[in-house]
N, C-alpha and C positions, 0 to 999 in steps of 0.2 A: 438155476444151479447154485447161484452165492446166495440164495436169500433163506438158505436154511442149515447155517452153521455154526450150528449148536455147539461145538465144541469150544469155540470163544467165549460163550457165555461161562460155559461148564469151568472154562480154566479161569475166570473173570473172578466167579463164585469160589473158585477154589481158594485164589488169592485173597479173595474180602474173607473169607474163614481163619485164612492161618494169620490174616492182622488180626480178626478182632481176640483171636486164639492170643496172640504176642500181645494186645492189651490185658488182656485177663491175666496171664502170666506175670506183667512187669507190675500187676496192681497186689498179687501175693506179692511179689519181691519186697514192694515197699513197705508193706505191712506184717511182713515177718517176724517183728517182733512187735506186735497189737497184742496184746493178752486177747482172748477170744475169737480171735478171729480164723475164720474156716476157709483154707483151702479152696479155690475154685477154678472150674474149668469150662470149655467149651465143648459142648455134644461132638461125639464126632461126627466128621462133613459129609460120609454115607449113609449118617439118620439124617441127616438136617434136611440135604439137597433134598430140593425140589423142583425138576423142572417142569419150566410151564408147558399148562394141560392145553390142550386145544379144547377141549366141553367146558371151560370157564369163560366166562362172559368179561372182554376186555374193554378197556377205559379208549373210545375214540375219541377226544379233546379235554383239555385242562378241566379240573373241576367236576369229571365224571367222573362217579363210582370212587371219589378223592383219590385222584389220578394225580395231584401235585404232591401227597406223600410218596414215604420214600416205599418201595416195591420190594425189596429185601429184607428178608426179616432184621429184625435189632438182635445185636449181641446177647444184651440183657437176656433176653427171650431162651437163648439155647445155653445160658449158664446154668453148670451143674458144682453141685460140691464135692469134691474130693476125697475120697475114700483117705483115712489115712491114722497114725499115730496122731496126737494131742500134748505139746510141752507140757508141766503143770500149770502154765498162767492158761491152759486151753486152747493157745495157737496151734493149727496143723500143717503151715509151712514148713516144708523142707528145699533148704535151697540147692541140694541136689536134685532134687526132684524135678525142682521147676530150672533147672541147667538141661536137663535130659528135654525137657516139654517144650524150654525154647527151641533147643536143637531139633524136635519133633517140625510146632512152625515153620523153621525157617527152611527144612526139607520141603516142608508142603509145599511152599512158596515160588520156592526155586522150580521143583515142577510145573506148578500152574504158568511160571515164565518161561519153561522151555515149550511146554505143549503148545501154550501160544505163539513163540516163535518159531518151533517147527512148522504149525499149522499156518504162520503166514507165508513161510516159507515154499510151500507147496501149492496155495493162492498163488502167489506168483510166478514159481516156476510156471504152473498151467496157461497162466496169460500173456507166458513169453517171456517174462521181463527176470531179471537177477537179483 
């Protein structure tokens, strides 16, 4: 019954999304005023997700199938650039934009921590305990 729930992972992934989201955000902030520099964002988490297939072939000990890297995609991977104006030095930071996009993360976040709290919460009520 407990060895298949999935929705720990699911809110697990959610939360590693809206951090690496909050990294890519705080890395426009700094460089808001970079002449050239473009605007970037993270895919949203309904393209990215992926949960594991059961027809892919899994790592049974260290060092198979390079089972000691990491098993989640990289940030890097689902960075996109930013639709947007361009200062004249070519920057597309807006730092309203990216006040709005933190505020986005930090929603996300807060979710993926209640669904996991809820959902432990319901673990345990079922096994009796408070």
């Amino acid at each position: 019954m407990f060895d298949k729930l999935t929705i720990f992972a699911k809110a697990n992934d959610l939360a590693l999304h809206a951090a690496a989201r909050q990294s890519v955000i705080a890395q426009n902030v700094a460089n808001a005023d970079t002449p050239g520099y473009r605007a970037r964002d993270v895919a949203p988490f309904a393209e990215t997700y992926q949960p594991d297939r059961t027809d892919q072939m899994r790592a049974t000990r260290s060092g198979h199938f390079g089972a000691g890297l990491a098993t989640t995609p990289v940030a890097e991977d689902n960075v996109v650039y930013r639709a947007g104006a361009t200062s004249p030095n070519g920057n597309s930071v807006s730092l309203e934009t990216e006040m709005m996009m933190a505020a986005e993360a930090k929603r996300d976040h807060d979710m993926a921590l209640a669904v996991y709290k809820s959902t432990l919460g319901i673990v345990r009520s079922s096994l009796g305990r408070r």
